[in-house]
N, C-alpha and C positions, 0 to 999 in steps of 0.2 A: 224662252218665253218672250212675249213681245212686251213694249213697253205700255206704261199708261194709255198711251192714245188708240189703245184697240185691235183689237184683231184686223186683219186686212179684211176690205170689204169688197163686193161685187158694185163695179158701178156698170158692168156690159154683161150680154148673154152669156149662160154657158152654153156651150158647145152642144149640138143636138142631142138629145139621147142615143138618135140612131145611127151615131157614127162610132165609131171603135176608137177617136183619140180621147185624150186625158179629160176631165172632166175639167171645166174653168173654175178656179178658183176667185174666191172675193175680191173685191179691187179696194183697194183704200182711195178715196178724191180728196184732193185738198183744191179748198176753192176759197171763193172771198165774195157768193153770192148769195147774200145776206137780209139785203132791203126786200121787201113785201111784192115789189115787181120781179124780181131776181130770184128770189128763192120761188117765186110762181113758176116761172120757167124753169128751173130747172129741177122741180116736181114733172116737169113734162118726161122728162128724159127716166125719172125713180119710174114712173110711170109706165114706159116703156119697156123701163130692164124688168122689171115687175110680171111684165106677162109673159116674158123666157123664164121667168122662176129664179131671177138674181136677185139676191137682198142690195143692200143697200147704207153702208156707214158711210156717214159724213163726216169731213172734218171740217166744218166752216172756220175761215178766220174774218171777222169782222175787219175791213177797209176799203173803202172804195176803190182804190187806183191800183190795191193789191202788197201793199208794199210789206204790211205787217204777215200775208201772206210767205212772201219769200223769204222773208224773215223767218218765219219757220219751217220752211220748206232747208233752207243754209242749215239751221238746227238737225234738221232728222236725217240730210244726206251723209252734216259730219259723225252722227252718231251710228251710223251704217243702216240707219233705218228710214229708209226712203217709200213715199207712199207710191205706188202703182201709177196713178194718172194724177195729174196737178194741170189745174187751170194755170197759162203762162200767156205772155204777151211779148211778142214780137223778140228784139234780142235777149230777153234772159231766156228765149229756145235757145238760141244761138249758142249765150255762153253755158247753158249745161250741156249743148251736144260738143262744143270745143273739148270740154271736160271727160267728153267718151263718157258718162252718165245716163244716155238715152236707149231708149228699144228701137229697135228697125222696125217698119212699120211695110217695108216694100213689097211682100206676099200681100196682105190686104190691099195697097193702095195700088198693085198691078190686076188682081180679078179684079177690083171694083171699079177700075176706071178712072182715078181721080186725075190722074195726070191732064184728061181732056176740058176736064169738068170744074176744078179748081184752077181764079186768076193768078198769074204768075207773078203779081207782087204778095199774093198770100201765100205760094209756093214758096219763096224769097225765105220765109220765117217759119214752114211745114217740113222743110229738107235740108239737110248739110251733108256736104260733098255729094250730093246727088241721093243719097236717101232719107227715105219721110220719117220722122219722128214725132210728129205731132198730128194731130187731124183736127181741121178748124172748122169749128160749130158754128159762126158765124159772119160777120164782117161788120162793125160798127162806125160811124162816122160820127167825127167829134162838132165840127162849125155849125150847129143845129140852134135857133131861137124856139123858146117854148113860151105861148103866149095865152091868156086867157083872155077868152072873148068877149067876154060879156064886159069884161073892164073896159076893153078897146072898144066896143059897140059903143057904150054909156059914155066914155068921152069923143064920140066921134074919130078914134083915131085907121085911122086905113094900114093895114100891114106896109110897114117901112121895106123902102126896096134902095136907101141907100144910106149910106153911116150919116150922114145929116138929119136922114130923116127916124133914121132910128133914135138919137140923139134928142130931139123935137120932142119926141113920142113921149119916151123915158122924162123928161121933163115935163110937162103934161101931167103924166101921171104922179112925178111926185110933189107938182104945183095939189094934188088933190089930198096931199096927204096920206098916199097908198106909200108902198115899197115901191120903185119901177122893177128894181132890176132884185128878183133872189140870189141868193148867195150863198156858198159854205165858205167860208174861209180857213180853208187846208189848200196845201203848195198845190196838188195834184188840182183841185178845181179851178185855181186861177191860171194853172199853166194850161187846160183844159180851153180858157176862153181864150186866152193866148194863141192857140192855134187857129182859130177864124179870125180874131184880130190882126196876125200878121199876114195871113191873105188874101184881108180885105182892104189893108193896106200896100200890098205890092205883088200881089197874086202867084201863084205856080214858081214864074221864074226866081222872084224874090226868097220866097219861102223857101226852093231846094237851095238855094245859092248858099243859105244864112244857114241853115238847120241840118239839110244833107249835106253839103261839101263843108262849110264851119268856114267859111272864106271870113277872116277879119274885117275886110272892107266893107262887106254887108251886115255882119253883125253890128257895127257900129257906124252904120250909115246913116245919114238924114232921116232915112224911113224906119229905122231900126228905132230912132227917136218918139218918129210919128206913133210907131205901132205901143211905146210907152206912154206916152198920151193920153192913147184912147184908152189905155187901161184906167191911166188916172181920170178919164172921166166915167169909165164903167165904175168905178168905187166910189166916184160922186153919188150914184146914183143906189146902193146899196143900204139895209137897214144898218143903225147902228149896234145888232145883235150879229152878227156873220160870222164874229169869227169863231174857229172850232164846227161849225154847223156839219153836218153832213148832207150830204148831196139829195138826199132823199128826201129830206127834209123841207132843204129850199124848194125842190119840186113841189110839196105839199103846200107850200106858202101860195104857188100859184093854181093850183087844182082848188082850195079854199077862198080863193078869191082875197086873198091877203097880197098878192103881190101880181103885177102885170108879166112877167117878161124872165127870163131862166134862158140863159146861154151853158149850156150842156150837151153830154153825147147822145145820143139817140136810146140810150139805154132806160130815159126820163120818162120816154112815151110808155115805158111798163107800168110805171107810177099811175102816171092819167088810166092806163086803161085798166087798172087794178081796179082805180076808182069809181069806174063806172063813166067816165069821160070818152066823149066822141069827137075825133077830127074833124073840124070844118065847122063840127056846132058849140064844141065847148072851149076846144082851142084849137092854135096854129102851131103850125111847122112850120119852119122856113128856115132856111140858110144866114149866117151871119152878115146883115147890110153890107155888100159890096165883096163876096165871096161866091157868088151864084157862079153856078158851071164848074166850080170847084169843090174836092172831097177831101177833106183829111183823115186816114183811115187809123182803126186799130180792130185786129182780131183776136176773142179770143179761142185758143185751141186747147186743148188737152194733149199733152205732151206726157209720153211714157216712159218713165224710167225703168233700167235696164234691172228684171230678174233674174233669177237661178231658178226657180221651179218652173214646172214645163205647165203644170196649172195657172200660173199666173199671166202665162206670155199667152195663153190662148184668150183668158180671158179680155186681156191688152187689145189681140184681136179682134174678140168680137165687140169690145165697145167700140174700137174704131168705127167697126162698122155700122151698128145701130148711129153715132154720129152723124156719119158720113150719109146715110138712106137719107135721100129726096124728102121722103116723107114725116120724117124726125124733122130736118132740120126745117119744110114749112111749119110745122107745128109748134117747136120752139122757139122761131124768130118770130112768127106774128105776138108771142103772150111776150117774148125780150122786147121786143122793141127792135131790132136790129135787122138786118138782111142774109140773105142765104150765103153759105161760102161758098158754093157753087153754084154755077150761072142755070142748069138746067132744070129749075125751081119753078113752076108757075107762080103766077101771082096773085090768082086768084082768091085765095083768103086773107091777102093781107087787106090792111084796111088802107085811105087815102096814103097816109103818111109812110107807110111801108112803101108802098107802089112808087110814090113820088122816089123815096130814096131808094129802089134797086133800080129804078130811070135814070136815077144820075147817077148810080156807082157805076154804071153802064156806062154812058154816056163818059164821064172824068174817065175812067181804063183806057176807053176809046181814043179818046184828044189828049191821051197824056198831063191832064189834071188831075188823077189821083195820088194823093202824097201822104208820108206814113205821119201818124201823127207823132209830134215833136213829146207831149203831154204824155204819151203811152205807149213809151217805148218802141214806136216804128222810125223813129228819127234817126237816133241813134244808141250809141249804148251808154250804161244805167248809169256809169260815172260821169259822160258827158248832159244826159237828161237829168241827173240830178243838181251837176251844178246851173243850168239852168232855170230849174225849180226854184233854186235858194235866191236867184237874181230877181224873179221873177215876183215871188211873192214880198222879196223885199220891197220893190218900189212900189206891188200896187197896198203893203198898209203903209206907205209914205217914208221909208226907209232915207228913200232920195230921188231927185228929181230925173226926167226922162232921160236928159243926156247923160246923167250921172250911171244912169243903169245901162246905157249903151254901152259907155266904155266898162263897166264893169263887165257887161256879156260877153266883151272880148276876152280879157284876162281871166275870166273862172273857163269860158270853154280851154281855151289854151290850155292851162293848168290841168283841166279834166283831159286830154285828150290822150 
């Protein structure tokens, strides 16, 4: 018998009726998308399996950045009960396909094409030793300003185009007595800002130097200071309720017109458009002041852990593929907030703020400015993004001052590596 957590569930097609293999068994998902924009979307996809005649158990774990998710996900693989598909991000694909724990995924992603179709830095984290084990639903970008308009109209403010001017802004507004800037205050949201603050501070080349390669010299360089700094003025500018907050939430601060300004991933913009909110009239998008041209990615995928029933791998199959179709994934990105993981996506139903970002996720692949984000595990792995996390949020609730966090950045990476 299976344990409390339920019978496995269907999260992809079964298999047609009118073909002679095994019929797909239920898929078990474990996910962590939970908030009112999040769990909209991925009713797109129940939705979906729904009209192939696949049920559908969930096992949500409530956290933003996922963590409490793998946290149970480590629980059910050590107990030999592993769910079928699990929402993952960037290296913890890696470390459970090192672990020989994954499905092969290569029948699917050779008739469907995806090798053409999926970018090869999302490839990076979809395949190990050359086969796909995961299928990525979509592509998110962290350096994103989420802004309410009517605040910025009512003080005259004009969308900031450079950290001075953001700076200004955020001042302004809480010379008014608003919140400028929303906030949750958990490690995952301020390491979150952190990725547009260091390359808005020393761009592309700075950022892979410090975060991908871990060069000491950069970690703890002049800029590595600067980009502490600006933290410590992003927390100037925060209410004094933040901490604990969840990310959803802050967003709501500014969809309510309680707050001006939210430095988050673009997964925010599901919020706003839950709400009833339109790009261009009610709020802004735009890139972190002094980060334009530049992407810091994270994708998440559905990564398949390896069965024994021949029911289970087909049905593995066909969610890949329901995923994977064009037409899923416009459908799901425009209610996430996110962009396609595949380039051959029209764009036609996204709205402003979609369009803008699959322009410049384009655009950053193109010029070699897309970089994984540091915050969500495209940087590196989870013991080195963790001790980062802990440097992180220490200095910005004042732990200690910016060069104090530099040279600590050095020693916790080292330590983690």
């Amino acid at each position: 018998m299976r344990s409390n957590f339920g019978r496995k569930a269907v999260l992809v097609a079964a298999l047609m009726a009118s073909t002679s293999m095994a019929q797909a068994e239920d898929v078990e998902v474990l996910h962590w998308w939970t908030s009112g924009g999040e769990a909209a979307a991925l009713n797109v996809l129940k939705e979906d399996l729904a009209t192939k005649g696949i049920g559908w158990v969930d096992m949500p774990v409530a956290g933003g950045g996922g963590e409490a998710a793998m946290t149970t996900l480590r629980a059910r693989v050590t107990a030999g009960d592993a769910p079928t598909a699990v929402q993952m991000l960037g290296f913890d694909i890696t470390d459970w396909a090192v672990q020989g724990k994954l499905a092969n995924l290569n029948d699917v992603a050779a008739a469907e094409g995806w090798d053409a179709v999926v970018p090869a830095a999302l490839q990076a984290f979809s395949k190990h030793d050359g086969n796909w084990v995961a299928a990525p639903v979509n592509v998110h970008s962290t350096n994103w300003v989420w802004a309410n308009k009517s605040i910025l109209d009512e003080l005259g403010i004009a969308q900031p185009t450079s950290w001075d001017e953001f700076v200004a802004a955020m001042q302004k507004v809480k010379d008014t007595g608003k919140t400028a800037l929303a906030h949750g205050g958990q490690p995952w949201q301020e390491a979150t800002m952190f990725d547009g603050v260091v390359l808005s501070v020393g761009g592309v080349e700075f950022y892979k130097k410090a975060f991908i390669d871990l060069d000491p010299a950069a970690l703890g360089s002049d800029q590595m200071v600067e980009a502490f700094n600006r933290m410590a003025t992003l927390r100037s500018f925060v209410d004094d309720n933040f901490s604990g907050r969840d990310w959803n939430l802050a967003s709501a601060m500014v969809i309510n017109n309680e707050a001006a300004f939210q430095i988050m991933g673009d997964w925010a913009k599901g919020e706003f458009l839950k709400a009833g909110k339109v790009p261009g009239t009610d709020f802004l998008c735009f890139r972190v002041p002094g980060s334009q041209g530049m992407v810091s990615f994270n994708s998440d995928q559905f990564a398949m852990f390896a069965q024994a029933e021949e029911g289970a791998q087909a049905a593995q199959g066909e969610m890949a593929k329901a995923i994977m179709s064009p037409t899923f994934q416009s459908a799901f990105n425009v209610v996430k907030g996110s962009v396609p993981s595949r380039t051959d996506v029209p764009n036609d139903a996204f709205d402003d703020c979609g369009k803008q970002g699959m322009a410049e996720l384009s655009e950053a692949s193109a010029n070699g400015t897309l970089v994984g984000s540091i915050a969500h595990g495209h940087a590196n792995v989870a013991a080195v993004k963790n001790a980062i996390y802990d440097v992180v949020t220490a200095q910005f609730n004042g732990e200690y001052d910016a060069a104090t966090a530099a040279a600590n950045l050095v020693s916790a990476v080292e330590t983690a590596k």
